[in-house]
Biopython code that builds the backbone (N, CA, C, O; Angstrom):
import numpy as np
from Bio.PDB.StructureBuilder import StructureBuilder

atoms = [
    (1, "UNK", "N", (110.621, 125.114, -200.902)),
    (1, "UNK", "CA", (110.368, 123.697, -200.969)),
    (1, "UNK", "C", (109.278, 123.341, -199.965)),
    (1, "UNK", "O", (109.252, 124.119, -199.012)),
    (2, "UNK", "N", (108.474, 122.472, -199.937)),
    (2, "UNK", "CA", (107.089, 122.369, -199.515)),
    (2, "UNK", "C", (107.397, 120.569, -199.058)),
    (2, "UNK", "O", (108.247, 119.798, -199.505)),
    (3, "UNK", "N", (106.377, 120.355, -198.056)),
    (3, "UNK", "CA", (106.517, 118.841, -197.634)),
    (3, "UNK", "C", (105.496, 118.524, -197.296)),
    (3, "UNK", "O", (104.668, 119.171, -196.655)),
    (4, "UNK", "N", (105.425, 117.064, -197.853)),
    (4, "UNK", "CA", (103.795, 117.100, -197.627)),
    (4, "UNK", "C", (104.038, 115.573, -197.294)),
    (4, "UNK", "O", (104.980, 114.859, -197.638)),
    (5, "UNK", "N", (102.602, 115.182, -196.304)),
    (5, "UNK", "CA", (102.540, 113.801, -195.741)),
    (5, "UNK", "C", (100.924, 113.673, -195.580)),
    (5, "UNK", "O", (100.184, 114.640, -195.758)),
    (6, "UNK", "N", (100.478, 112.436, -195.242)),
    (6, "UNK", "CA", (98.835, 112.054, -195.212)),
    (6, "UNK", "C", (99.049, 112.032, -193.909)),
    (6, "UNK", "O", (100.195, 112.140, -193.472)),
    (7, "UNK", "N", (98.148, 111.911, -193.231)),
    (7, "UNK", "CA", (97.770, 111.137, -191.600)),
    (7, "UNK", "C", (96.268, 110.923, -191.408)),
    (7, "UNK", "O", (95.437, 111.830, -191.347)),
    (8, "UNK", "N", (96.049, 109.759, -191.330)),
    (8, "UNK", "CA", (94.448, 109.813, -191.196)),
    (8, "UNK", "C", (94.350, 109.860, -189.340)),
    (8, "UNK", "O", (95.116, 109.522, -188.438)),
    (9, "UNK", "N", (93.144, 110.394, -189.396)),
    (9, "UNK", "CA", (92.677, 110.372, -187.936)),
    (9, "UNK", "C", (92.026, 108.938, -187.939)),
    (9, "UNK", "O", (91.301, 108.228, -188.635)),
    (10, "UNK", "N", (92.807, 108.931, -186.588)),
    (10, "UNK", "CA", (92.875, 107.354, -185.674)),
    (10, "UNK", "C", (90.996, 106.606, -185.958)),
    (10, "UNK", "O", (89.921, 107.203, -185.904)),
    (11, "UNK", "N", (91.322, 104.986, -186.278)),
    (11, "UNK", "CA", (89.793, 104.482, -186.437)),
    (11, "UNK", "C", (89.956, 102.915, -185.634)),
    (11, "UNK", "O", (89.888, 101.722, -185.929)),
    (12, "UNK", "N", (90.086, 103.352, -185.029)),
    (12, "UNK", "CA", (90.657, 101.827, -183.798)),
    (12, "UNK", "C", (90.002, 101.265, -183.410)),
    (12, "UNK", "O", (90.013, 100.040, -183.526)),
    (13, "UNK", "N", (88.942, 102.081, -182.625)),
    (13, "UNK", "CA", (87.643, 101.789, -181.982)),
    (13, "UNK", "C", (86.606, 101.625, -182.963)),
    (13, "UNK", "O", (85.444, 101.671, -182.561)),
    (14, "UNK", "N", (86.829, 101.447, -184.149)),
    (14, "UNK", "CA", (85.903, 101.080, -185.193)),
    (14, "UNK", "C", (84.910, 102.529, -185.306)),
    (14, "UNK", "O", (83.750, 102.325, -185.665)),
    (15, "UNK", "N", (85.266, 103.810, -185.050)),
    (15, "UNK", "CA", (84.347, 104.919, -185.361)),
    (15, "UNK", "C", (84.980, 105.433, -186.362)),
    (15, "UNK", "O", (86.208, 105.447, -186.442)),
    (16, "UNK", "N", (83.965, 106.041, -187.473)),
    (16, "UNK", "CA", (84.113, 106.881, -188.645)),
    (16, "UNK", "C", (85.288, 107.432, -188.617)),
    (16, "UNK", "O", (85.817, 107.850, -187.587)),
    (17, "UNK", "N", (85.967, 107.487, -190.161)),
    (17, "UNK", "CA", (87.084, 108.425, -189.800)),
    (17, "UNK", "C", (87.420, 109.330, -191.150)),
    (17, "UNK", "O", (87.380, 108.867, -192.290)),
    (18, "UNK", "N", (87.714, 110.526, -190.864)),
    (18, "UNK", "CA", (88.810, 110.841, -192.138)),
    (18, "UNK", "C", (89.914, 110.919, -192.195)),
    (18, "UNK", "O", (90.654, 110.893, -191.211)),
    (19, "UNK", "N", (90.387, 111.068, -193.740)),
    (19, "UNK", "CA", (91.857, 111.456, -194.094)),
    (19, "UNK", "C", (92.537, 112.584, -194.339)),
    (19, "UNK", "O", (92.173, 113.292, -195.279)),
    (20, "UNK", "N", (93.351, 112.857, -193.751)),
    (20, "UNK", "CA", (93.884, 114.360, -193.750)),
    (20, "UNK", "C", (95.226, 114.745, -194.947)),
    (20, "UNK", "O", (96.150, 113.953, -195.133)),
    (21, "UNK", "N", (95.161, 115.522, -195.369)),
    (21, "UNK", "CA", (96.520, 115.924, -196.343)),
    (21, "UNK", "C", (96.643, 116.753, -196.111)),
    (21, "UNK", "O", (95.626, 117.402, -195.866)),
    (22, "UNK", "N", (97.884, 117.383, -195.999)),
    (22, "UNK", "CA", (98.655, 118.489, -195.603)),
    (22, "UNK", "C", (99.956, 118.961, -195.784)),
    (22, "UNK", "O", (100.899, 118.359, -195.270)),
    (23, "UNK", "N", (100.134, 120.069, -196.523)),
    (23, "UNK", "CA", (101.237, 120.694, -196.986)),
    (23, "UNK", "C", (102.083, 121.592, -196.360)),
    (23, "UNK", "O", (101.417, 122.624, -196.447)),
    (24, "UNK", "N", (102.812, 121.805, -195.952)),
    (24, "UNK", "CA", (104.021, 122.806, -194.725)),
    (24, "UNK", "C", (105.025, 122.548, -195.133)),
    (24, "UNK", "O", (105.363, 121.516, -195.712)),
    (25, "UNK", "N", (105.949, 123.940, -194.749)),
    (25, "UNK", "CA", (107.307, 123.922, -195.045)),
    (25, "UNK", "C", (108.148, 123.526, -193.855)),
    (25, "UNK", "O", (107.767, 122.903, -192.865)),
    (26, "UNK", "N", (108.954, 123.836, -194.028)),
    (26, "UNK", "CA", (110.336, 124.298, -192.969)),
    (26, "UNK", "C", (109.768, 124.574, -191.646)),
    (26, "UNK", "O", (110.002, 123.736, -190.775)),
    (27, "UNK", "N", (109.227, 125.361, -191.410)),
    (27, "UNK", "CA", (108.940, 126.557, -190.653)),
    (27, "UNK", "C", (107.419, 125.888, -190.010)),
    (27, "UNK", "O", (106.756, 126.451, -189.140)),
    (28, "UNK", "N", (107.098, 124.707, -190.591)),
    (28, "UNK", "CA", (105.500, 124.269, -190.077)),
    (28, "UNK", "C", (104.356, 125.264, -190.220)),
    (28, "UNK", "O", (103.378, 125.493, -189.509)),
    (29, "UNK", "N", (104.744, 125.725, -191.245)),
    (29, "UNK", "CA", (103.961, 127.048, -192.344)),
    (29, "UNK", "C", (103.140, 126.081, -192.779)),
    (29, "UNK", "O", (103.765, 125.165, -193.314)),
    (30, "UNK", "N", (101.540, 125.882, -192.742)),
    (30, "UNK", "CA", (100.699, 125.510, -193.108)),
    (30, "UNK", "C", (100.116, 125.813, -194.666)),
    (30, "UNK", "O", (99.198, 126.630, -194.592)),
    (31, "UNK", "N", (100.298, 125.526, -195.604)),
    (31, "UNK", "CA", (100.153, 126.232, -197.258)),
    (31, "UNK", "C", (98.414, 125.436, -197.574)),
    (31, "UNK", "O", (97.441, 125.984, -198.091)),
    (32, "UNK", "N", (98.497, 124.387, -197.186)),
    (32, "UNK", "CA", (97.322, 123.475, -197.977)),
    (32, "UNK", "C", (96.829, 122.249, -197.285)),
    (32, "UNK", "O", (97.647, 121.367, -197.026)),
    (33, "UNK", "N", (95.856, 122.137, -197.032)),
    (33, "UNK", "CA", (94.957, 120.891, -196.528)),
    (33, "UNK", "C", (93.738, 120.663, -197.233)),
    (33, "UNK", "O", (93.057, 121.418, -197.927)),
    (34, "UNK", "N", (93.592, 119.353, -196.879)),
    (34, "UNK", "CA", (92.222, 118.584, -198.299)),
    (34, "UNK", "C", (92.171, 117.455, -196.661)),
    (34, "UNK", "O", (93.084, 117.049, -195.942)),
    (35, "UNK", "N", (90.581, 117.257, -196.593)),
    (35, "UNK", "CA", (90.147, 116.464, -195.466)),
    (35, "UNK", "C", (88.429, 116.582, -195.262)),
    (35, "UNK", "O", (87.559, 117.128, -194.582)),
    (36, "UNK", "N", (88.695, 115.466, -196.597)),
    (36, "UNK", "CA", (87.075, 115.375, -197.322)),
    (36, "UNK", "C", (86.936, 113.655, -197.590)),
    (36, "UNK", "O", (85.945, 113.053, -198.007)),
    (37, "UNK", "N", (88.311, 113.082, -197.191)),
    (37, "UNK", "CA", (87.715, 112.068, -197.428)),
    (37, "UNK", "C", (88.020, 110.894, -196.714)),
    (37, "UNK", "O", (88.896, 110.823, -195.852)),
    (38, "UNK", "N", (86.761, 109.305, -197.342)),
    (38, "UNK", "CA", (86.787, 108.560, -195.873)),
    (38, "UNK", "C", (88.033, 108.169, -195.603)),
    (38, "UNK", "O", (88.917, 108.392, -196.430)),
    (39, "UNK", "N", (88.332, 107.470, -194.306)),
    (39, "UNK", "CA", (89.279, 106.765, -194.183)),
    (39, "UNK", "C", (89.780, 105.769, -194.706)),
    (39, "UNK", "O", (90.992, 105.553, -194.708)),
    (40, "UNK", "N", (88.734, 104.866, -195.330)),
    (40, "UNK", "CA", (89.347, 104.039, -196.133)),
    (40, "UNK", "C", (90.237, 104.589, -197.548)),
    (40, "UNK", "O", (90.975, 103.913, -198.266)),
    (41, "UNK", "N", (89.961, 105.732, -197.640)),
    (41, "UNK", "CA", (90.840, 105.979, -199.032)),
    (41, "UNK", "C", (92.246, 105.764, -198.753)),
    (41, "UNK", "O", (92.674, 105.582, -197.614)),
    (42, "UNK", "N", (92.953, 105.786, -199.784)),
    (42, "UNK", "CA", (94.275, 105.497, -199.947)),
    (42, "UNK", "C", (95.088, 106.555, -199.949)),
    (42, "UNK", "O", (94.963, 107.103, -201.044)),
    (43, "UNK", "N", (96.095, 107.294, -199.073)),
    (43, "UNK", "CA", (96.417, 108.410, -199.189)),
    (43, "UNK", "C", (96.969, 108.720, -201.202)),
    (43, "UNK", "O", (96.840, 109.725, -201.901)),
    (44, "UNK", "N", (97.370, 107.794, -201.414)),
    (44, "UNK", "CA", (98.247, 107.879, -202.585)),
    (44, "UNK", "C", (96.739, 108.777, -203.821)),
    (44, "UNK", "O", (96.934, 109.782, -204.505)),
    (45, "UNK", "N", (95.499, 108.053, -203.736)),
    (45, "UNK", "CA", (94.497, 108.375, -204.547)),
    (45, "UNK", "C", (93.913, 110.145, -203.798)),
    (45, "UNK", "O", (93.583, 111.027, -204.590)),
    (46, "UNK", "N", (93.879, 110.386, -202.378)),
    (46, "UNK", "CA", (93.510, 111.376, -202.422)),
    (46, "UNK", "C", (94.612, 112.387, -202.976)),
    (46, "UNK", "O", (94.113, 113.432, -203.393)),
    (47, "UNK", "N", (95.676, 112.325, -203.050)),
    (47, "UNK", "CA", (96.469, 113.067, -203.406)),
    (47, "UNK", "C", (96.666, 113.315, -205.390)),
    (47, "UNK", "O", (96.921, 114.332, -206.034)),
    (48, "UNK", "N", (96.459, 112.176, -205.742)),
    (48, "UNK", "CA", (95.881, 111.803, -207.078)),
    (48, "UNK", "C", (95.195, 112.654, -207.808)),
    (48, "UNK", "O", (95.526, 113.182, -208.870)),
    (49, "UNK", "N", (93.769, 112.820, -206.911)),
    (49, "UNK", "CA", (92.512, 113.743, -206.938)),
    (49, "UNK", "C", (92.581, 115.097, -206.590)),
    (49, "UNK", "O", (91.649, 115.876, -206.795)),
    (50, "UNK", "N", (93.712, 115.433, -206.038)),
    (50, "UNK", "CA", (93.781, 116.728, -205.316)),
    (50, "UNK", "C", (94.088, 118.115, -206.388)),
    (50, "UNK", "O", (94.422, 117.803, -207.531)),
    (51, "UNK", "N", (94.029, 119.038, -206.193)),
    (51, "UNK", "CA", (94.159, 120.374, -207.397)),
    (51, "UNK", "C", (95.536, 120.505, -206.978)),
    (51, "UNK", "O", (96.101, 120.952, -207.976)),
    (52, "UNK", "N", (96.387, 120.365, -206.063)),
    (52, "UNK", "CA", (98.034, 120.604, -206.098)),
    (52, "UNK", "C", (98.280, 119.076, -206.706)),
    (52, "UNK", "O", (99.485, 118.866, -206.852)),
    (53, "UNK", "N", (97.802, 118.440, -206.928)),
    (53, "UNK", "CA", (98.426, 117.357, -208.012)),
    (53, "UNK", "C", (98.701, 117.557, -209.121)),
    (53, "UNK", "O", (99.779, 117.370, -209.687)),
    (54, "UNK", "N", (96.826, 118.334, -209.900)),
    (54, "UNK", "CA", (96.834, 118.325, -210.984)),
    (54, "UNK", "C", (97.280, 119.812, -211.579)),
    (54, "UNK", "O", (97.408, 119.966, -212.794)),
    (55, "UNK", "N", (97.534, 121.018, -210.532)),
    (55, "UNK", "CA", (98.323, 121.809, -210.675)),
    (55, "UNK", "C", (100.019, 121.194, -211.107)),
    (55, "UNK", "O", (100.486, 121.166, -212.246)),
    (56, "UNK", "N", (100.572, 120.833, -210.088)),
    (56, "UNK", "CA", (102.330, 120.595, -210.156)),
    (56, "UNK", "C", (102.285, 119.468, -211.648)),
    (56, "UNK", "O", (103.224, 119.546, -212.440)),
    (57, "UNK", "N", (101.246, 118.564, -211.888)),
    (57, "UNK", "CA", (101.567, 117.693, -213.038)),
    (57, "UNK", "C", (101.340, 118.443, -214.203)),
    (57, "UNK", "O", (101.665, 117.985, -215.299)),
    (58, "UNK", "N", (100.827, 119.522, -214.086)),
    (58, "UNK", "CA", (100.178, 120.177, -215.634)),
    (58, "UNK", "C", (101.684, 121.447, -215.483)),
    (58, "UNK", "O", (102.434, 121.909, -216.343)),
    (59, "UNK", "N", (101.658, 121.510, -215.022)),
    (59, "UNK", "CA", (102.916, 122.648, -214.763)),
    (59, "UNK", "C", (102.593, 123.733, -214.076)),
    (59, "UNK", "O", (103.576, 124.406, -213.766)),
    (60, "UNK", "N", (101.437, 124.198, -213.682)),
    (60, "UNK", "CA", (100.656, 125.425, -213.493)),
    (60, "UNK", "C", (101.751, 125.471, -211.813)),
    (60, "UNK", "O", (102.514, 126.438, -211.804)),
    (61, "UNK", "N", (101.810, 124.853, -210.951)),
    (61, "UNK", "CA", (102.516, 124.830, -209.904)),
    (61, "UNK", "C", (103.705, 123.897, -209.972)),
    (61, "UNK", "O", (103.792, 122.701, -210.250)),
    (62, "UNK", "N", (104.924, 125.158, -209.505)),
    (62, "UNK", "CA", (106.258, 124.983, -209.123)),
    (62, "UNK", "C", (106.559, 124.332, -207.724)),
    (62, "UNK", "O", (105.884, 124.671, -206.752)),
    (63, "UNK", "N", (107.527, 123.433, -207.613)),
    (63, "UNK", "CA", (107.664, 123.197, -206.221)),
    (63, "UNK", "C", (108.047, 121.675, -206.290)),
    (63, "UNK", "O", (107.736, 121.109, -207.337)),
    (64, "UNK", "N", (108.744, 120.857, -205.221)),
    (64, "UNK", "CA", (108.801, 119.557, -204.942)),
    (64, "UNK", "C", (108.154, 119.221, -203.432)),
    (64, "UNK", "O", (108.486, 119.663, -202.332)),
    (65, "UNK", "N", (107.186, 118.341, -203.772)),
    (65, "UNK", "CA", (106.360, 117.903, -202.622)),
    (65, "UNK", "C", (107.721, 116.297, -201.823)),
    (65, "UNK", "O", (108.498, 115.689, -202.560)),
    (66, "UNK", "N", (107.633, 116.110, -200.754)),
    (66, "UNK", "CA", (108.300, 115.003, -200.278)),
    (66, "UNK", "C", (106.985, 114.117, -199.399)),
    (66, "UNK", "O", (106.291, 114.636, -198.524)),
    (67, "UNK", "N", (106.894, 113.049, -199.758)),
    (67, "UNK", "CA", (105.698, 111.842, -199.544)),
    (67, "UNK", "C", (106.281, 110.701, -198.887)),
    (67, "UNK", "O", (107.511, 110.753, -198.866)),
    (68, "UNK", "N", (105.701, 109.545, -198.269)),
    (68, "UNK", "CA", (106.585, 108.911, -197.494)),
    (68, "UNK", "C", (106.542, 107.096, -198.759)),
    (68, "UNK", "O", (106.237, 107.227, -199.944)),
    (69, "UNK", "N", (106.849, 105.833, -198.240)),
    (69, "UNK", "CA", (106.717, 105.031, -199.488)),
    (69, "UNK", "C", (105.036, 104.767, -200.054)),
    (69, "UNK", "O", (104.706, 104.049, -200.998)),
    (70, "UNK", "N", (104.384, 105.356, -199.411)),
    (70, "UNK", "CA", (102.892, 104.747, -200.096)),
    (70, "UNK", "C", (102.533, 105.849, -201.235)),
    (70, "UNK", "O", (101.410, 105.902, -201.738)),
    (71, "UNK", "N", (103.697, 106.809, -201.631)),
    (71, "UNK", "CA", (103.508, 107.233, -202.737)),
    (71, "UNK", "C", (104.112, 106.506, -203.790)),
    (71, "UNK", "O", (104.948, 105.613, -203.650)),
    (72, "UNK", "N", (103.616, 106.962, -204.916)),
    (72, "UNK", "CA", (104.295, 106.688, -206.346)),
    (72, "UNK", "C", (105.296, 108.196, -206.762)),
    (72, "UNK", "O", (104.627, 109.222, -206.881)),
    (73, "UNK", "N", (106.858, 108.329, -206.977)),
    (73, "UNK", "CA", (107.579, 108.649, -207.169)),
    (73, "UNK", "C", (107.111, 109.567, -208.104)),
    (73, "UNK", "O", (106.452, 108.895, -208.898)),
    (74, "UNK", "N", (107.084, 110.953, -208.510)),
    (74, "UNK", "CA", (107.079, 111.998, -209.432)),
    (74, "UNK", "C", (108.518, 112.780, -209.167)),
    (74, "UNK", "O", (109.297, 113.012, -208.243)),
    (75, "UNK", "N", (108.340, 113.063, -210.762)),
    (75, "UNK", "CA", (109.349, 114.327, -210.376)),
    (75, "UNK", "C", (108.750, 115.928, -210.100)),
    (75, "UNK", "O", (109.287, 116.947, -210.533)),
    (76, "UNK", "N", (107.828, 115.889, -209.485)),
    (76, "UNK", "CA", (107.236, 116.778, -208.158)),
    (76, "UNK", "C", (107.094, 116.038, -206.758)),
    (76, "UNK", "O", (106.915, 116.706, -205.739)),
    (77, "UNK", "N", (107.177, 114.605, -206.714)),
    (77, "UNK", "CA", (106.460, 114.188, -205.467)),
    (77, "UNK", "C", (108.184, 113.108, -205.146)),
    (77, "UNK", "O", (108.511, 112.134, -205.823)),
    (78, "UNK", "N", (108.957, 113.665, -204.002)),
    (78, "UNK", "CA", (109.936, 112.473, -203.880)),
    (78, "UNK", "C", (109.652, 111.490, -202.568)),
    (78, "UNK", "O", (109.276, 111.751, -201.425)),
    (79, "UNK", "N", (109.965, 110.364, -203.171)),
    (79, "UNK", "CA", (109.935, 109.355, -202.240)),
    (79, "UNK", "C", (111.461, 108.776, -201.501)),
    (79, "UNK", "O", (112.582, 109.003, -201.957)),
    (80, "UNK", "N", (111.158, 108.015, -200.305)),
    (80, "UNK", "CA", (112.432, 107.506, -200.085)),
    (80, "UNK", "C", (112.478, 105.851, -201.132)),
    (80, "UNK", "O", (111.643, 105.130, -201.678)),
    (81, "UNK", "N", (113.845, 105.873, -200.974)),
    (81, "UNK", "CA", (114.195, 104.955, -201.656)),
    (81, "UNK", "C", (114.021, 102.972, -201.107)),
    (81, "UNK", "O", (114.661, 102.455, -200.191)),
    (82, "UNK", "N", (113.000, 102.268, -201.994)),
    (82, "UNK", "CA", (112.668, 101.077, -201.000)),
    (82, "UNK", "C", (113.772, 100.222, -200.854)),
    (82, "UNK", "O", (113.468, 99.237, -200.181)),
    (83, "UNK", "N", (114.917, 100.229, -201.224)),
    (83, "UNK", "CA", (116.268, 99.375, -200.930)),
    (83, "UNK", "C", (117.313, 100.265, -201.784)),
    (83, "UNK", "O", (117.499, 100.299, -203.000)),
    (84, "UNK", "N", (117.866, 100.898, -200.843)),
    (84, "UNK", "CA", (118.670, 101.937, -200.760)),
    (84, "UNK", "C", (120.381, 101.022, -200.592)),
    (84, "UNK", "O", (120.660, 100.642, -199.455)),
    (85, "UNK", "N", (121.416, 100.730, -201.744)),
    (85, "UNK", "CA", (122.176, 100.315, -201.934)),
    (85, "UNK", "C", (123.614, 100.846, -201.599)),
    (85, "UNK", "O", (124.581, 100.137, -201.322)),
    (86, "UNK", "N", (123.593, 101.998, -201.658)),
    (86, "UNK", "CA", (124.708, 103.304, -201.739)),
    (86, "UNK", "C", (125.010, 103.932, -201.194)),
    (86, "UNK", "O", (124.286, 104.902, -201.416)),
    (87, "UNK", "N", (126.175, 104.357, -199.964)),
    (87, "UNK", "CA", (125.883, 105.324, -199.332)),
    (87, "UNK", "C", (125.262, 106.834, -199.882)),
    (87, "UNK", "O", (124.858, 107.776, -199.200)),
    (88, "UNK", "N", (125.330, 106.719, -201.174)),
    (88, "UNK", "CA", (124.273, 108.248, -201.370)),
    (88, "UNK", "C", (122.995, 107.739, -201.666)),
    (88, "UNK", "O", (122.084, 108.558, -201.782)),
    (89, "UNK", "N", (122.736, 106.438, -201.821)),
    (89, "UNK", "CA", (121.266, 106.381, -201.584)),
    (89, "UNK", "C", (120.617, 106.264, -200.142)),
    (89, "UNK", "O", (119.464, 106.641, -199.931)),
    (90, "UNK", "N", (121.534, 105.648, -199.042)),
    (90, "UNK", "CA", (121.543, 105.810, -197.275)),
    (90, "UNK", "C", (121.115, 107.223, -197.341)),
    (90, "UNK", "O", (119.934, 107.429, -197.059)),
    (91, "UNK", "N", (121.924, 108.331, -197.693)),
    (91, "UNK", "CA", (122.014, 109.575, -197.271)),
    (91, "UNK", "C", (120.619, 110.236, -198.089)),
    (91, "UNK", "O", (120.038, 111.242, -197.681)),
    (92, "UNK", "N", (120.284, 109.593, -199.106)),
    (92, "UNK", "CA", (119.499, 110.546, -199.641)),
    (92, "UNK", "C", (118.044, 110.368, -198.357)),
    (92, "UNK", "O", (117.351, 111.151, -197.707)),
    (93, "UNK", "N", (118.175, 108.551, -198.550)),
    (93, "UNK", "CA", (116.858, 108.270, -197.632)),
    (93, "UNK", "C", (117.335, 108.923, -195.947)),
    (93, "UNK", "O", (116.462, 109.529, -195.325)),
    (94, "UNK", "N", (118.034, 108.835, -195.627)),
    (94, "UNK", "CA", (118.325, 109.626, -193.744)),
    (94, "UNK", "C", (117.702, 111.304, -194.219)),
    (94, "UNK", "O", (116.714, 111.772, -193.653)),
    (95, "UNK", "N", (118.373, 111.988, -195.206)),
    (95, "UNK", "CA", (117.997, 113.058, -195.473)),
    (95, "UNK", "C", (115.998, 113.342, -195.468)),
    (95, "UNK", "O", (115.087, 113.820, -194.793)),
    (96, "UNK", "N", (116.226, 112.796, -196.459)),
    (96, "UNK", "CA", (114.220, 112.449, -196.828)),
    (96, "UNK", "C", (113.843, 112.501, -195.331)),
    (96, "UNK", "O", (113.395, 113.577, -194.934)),
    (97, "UNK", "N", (113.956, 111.527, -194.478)),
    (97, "UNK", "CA", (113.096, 111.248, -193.633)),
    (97, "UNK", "C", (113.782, 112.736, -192.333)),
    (97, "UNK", "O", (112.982, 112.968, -191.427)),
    (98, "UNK", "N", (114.538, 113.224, -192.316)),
    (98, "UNK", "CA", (114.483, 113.950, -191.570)),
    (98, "UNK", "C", (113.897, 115.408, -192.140)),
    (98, "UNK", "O", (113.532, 115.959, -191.102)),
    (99, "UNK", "N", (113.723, 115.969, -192.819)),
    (99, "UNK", "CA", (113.243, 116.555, -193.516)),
    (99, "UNK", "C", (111.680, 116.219, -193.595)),
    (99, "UNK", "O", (111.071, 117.288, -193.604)),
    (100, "UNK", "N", (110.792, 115.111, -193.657)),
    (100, "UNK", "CA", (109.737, 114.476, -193.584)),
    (100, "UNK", "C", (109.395, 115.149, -192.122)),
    (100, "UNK", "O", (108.367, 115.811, -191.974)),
    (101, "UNK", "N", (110.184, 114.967, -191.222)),
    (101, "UNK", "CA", (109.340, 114.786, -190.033)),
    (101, "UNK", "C", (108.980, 116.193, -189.614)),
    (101, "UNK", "O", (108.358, 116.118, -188.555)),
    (102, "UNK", "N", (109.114, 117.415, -190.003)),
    (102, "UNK", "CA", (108.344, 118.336, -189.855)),
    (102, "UNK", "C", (106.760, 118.485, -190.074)),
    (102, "UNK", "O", (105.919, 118.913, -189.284)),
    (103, "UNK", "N", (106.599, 117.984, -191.437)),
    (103, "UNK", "CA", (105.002, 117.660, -191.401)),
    (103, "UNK", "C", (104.842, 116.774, -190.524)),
    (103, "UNK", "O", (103.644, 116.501, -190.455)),
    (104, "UNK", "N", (105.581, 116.058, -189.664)),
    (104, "UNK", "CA", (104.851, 114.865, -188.261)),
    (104, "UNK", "C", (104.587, 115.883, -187.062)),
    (104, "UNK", "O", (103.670, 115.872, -186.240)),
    (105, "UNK", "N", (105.994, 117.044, -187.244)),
    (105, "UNK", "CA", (105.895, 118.020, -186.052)),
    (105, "UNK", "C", (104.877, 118.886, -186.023)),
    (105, "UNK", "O", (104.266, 119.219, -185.007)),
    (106, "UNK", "N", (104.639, 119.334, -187.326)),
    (106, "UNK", "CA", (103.485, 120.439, -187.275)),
    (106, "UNK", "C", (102.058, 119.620, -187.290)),
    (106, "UNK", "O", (101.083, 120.352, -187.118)),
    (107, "UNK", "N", (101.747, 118.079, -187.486)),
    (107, "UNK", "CA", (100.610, 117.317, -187.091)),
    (107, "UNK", "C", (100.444, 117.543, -185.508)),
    (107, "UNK", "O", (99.538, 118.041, -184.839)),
    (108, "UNK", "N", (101.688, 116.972, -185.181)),
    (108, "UNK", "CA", (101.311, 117.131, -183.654)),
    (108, "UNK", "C", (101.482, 118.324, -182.992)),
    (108, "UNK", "O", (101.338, 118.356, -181.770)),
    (109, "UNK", "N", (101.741, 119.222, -183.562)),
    (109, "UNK", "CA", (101.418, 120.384, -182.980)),
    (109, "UNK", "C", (99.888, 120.805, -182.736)),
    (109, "UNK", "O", (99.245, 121.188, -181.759)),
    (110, "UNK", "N", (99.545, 120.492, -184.409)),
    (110, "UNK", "CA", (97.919, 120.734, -184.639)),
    (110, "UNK", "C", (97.106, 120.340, -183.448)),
    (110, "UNK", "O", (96.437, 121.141, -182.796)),
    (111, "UNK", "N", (97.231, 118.687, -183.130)),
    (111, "UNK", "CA", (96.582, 118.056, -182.633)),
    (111, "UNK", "C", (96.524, 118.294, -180.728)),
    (111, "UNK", "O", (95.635, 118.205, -179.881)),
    (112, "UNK", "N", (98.266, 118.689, -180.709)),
    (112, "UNK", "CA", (98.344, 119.146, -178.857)),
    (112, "UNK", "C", (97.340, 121.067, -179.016)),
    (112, "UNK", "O", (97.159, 121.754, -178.010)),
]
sb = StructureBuilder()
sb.init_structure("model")
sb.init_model(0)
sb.init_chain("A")
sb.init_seg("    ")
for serial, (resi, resn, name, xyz) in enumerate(atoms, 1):
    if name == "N":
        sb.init_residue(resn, " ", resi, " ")
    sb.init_atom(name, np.array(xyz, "f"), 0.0, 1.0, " ", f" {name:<3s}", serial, name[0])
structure = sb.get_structure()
């Protein structure tokens, strides 16, 4: 199972920036990065555009990617849930996001 999240590099100070995508497992096993484009893009569209998109949507690639809410929901790409009613919808979203935060760990790993 594979996890994937955007992070653009910081544009605060009003200097150029790009957007980063990046794929890791468990283990902060690095599989795939795309970081070609500006910052203003929308993570949801670079991922759109990306060849593990149009791989996992055509079938050619196996696997479930996990995205945070500025995705659109696939059944390759899971999202958390935006009003989570149930305790198994609580649990699914606590689950999601802990599971998520490895691609935050292996960002900041990158970056220290």
């Amino acid at each position: 199972m594979n996890w994937r999240y955007t992070n653009k590099i910081d544009n605060r100070k009003s200097f150029h920036s790009i957007s980063g995508q990046m794929i890791c497992d468990a283990d902060c096993l690095v599989s795939n990065v795309e970081a070609k484009w500006p910052g203003s893009v929308h993570d949801s569209r670079i991922f759109r555009a990306s060849p593990i998109y149009e791989g996992l949507s055509q079938g050619t690639f196996s696997g479930v990617l996990m995205g945070d809410k500025g995705y659109a929901c696939e059944s390759f790409l899971l999202t958390p849930l935006a009003d989570p009613q149930t305790p198994a919808q609580h649990a699914y979203n606590h689950a999601h996001n802990r599971t998520r935060a490895r691609i935050e760990m292996t960002f900041g790993l990158l970056k220290s």
